[in-house]
LUMDOGU-224420 format. One record per residue (C-alpha): x, y, z. Coordinates in Angstrom, 3 decimals. Example, Ala and Ser with C-alpha at 12.3 -4.5 7.8 and 13.67 -1.06 7.14 Angstrom:
BEGIN
+----------+----------+----------+
:        x :        y :        z :
+----------+----------+----------+
:   12.300 :   -4.500 :    7.800 :
:   13.670 :   -1.060 :    7.140 :
+----------+----------+----------+
//
This chain:
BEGIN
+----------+----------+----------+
:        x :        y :        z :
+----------+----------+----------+
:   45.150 : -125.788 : -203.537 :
:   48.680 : -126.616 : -202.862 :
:   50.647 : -128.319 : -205.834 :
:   51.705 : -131.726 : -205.049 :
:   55.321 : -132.135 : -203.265 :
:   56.236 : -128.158 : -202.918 :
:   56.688 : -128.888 : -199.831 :
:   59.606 : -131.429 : -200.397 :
:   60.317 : -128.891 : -202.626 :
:   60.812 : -126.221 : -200.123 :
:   62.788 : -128.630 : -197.733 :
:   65.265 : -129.706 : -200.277 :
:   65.841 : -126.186 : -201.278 :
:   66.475 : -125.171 : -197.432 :
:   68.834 : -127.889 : -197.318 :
:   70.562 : -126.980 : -200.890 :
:   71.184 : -123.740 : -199.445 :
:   73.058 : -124.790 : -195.868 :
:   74.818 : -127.427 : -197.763 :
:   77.433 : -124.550 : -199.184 :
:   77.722 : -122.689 : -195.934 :
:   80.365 : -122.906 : -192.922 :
:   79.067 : -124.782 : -190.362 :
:   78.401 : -122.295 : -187.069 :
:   77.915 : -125.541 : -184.937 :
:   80.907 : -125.493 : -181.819 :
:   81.965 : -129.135 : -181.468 :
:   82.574 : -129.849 : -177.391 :
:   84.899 : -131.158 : -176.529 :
:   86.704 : -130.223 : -179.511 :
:   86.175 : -126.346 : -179.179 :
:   85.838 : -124.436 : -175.418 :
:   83.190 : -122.163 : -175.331 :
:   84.129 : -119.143 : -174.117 :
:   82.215 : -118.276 : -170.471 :
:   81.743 : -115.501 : -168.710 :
:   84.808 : -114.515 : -166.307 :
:   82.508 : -114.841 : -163.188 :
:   79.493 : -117.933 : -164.152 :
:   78.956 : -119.863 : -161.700 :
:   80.355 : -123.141 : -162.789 :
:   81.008 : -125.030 : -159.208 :
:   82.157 : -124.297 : -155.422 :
:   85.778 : -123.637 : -154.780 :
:   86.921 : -124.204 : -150.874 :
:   89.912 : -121.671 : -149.640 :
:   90.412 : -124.229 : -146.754 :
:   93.024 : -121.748 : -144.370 :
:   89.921 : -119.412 : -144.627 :
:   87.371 : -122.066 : -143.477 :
:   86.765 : -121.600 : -139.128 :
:   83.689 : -124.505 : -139.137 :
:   81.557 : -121.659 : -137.832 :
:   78.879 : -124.122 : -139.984 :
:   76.895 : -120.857 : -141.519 :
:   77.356 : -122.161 : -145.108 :
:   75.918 : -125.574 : -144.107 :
:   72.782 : -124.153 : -141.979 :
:   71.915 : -121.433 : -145.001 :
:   72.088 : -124.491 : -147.822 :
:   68.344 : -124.870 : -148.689 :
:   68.944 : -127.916 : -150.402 :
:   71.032 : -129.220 : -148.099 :
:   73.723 : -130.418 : -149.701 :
:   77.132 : -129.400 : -147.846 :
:   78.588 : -132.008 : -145.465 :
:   81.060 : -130.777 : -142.082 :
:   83.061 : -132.863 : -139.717 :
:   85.521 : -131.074 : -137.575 :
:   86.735 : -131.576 : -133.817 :
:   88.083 : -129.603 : -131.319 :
:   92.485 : -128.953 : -130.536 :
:   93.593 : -127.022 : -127.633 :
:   96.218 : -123.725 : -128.485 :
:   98.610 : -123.093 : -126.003 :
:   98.592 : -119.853 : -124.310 :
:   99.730 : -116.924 : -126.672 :
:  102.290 : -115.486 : -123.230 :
:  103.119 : -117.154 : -120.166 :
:  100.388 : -116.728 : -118.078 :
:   98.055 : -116.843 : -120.157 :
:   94.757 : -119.596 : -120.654 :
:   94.601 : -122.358 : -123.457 :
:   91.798 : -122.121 : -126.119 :
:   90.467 : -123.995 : -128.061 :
:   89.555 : -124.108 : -131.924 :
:   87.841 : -125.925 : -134.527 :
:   89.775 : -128.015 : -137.079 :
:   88.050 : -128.982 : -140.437 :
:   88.215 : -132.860 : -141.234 :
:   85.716 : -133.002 : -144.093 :
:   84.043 : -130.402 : -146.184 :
:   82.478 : -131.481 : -149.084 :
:   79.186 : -130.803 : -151.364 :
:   77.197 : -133.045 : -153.069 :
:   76.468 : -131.300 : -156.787 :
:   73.697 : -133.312 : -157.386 :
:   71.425 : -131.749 : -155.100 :
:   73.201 : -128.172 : -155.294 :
:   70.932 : -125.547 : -157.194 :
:   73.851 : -123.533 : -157.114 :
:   71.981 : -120.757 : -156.064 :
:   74.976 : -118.640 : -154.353 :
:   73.773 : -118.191 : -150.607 :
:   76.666 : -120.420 : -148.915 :
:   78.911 : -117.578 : -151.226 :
:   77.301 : -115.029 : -149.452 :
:   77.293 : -116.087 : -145.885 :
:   80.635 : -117.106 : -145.780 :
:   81.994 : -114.103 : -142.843 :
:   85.920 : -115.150 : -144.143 :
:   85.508 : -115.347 : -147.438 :
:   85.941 : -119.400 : -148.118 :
:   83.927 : -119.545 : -150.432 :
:   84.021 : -118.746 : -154.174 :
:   82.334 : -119.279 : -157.490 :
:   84.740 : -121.180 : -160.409 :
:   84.617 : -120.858 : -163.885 :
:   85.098 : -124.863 : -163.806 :
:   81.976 : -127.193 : -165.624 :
:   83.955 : -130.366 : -166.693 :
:   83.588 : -132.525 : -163.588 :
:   80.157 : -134.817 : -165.201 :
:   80.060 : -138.264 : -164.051 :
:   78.832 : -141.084 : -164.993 :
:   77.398 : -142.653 : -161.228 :
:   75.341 : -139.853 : -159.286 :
:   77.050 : -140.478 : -155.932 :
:   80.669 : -139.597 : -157.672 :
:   79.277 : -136.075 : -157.879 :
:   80.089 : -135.307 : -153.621 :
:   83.165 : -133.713 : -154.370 :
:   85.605 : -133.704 : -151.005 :
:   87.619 : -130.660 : -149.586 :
:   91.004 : -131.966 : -151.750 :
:   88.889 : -131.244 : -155.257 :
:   87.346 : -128.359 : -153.455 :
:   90.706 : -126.950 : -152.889 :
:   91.959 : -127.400 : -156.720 :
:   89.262 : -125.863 : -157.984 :
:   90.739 : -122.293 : -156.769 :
:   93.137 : -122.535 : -159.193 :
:   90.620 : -121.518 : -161.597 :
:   88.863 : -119.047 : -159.824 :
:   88.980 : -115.305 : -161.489 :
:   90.977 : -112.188 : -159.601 :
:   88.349 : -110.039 : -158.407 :
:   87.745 : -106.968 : -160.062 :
:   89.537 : -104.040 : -159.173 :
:   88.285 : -101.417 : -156.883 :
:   86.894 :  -97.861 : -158.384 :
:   89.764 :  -95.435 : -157.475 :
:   87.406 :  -93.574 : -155.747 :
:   85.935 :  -96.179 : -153.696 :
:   86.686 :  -96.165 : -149.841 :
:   89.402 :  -98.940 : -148.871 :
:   87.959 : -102.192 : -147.795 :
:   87.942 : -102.415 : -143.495 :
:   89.928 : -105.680 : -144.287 :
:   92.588 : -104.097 : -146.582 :
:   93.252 : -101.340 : -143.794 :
:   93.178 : -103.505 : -140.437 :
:   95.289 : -105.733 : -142.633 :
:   98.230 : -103.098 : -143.382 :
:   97.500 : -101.934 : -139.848 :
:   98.679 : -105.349 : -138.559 :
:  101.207 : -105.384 : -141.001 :
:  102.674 : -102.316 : -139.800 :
:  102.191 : -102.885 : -136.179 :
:  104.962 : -106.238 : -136.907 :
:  107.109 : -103.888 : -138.875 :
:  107.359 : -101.574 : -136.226 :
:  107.897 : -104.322 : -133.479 :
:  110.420 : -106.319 : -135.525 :
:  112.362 : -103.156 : -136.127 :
:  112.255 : -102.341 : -132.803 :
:  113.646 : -105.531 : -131.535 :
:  116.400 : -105.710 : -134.340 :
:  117.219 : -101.993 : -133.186 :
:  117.889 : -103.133 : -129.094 :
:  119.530 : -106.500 : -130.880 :
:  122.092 : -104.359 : -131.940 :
:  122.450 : -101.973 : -129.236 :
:  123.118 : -104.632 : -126.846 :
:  125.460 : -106.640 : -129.192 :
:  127.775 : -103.054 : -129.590 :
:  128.946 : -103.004 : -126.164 :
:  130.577 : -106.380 : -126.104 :
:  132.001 : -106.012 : -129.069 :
:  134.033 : -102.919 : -127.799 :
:  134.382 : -104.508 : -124.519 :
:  136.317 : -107.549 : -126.603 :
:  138.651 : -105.021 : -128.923 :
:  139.597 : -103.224 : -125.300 :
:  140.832 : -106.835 : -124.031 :
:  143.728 : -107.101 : -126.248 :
:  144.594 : -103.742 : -125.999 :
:  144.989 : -104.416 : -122.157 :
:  146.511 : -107.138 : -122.090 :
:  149.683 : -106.020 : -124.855 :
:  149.891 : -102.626 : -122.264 :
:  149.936 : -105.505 : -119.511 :
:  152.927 : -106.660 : -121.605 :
:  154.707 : -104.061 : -122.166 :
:  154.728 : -102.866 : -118.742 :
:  156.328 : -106.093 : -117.917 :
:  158.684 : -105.863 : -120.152 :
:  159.768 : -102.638 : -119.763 :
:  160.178 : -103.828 : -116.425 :
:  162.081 : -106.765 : -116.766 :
:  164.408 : -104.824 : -118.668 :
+----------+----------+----------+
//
C-alpha cells in the first residue's frame, strides 16, 4: 500500500530538480528558430517568369490560387511581319487559408515562377487577410534560398546551354555590326583629312600662279 502523499512527494522533488537548471524553452518571438534552408514556409511569385498559361491554378487541389489577365497585341518583330498577341498578368494571388501547401503548383510551373520561401511570419488576425496579392508574392523572393549547386559531373541544364547559346548568338551579331560600324565610318574620315589637303594644293597652285 502506497504511503500517504509520496506522490506529492515525487512531484515536488521533480520540480526541486528543474528549478536549478537552464531553461531549454526558445521564447518566439524573442529567439528565431533556426529552419531548414529549403521548408516550405509560403509561395513566392517571380512575376517576369509568370506567362498566365493557368497550369498552377488548374493543378491546385484545393483551389486556392486566383488569375486575372487580358490580352495586348506585340508589334511585328521585322517589317513584314504579323502582330501577336500575349497574356498580361493583372492579379495573381493565393489564399493561405485553404493552401495545404502541398508543392504541386511548384512543380507544374514550365518557367519556373514559382518557389518555396523560408518565410512563416505573415499570421493574421481576420481569415480573409490571409489572400496574399502578387505585390507580397513578389517580396517574398527576397527570402527565397540559392539553389544548390550542380554535381560537377552532372550534365548542364538544356536551359543553361540554350541560354549561353542565345547569349552568344547577340555577341556575335553585336560584334558584327560594331565591326561594319566602323568600316563604314573609316572611309569618310579619310575622305575629310584628303579635303584640306586639296584644297591648300588648290592654294598654292594659285598662288604660285599669281606670282
Amino acid at each position: 500500500m502506497p504511503v500517504p502523499g509520496s506522490g506529492l512527494a515525487k512531484g515536488l522533488a521533480v520540480t526541486l530538480r528543474t528549478m536549478t537548471r537552464r531553461s531549454v524553452t526558445a521564447h518566439y518571438p524573442d529567439t528565431l528558430p533556426q529552419l531548414p534552408p529549403r521548408s516550405r514556409g509560403v509561395i513566392a511569385l517571380f512575376e517576369e517568369n509568370c506567362t498566365v498559361c493557368m497550369l498552377c491554378a488548374r493543378e491546385c487541389p484545393d483551389w486556392c490560387i486566383y488569375i486575372d489577365s487580358h490580352k495586348e497585341t506585340v508589334p511585328p518583330a521585322a517589317p513584314g511581319g504579323r502582330e501577336r498577341s500575349r497574356n498580361v498578368l493583372d492579379r495573381f494571388a493565393i489564399d493561405f487559408s485553404l493552401c495545404m501547401y502541398c508543392g504541386i503548383c511548384i512543380d507544374v510551373c514550365p518557367f519556373d515562377a514559382l518557389f518555396w520561401s523560408p518565410e512563416f511570419e505573415y499570421a493574421e488576425t481576420d481569415i480573409r487577410d490571409l489572400t496574399h496579392e502578387r505585390d507580397k508574392l513578389r517580396e517574398w523572393m527576397w527570402t527565397v534560398p540559392e539553389p544548390p549547386p550542380l554535381d560537377p559531373a552532372a550534365e548542364e541544364p538544356k536551359e543553361v546551354g540554350a541560354a549561353r547559346k542565345t547569349a552568344d548568338k547577340l555577341a556575335a551579331q553585336q560584334a558584327e555590326a560594331e565591326a561594319e560600324a566602323e568600316a563604314d565610318a573609316e572611309p569618310g574620315a579619310g575622305a575629310a583629312s584628303e579635303a584640306p589637303g586639296t584644297d591648300r594644293e588648290q592654294g598654292n597652285g594659285g598662288q604660285g600662279g599669281a606670282s
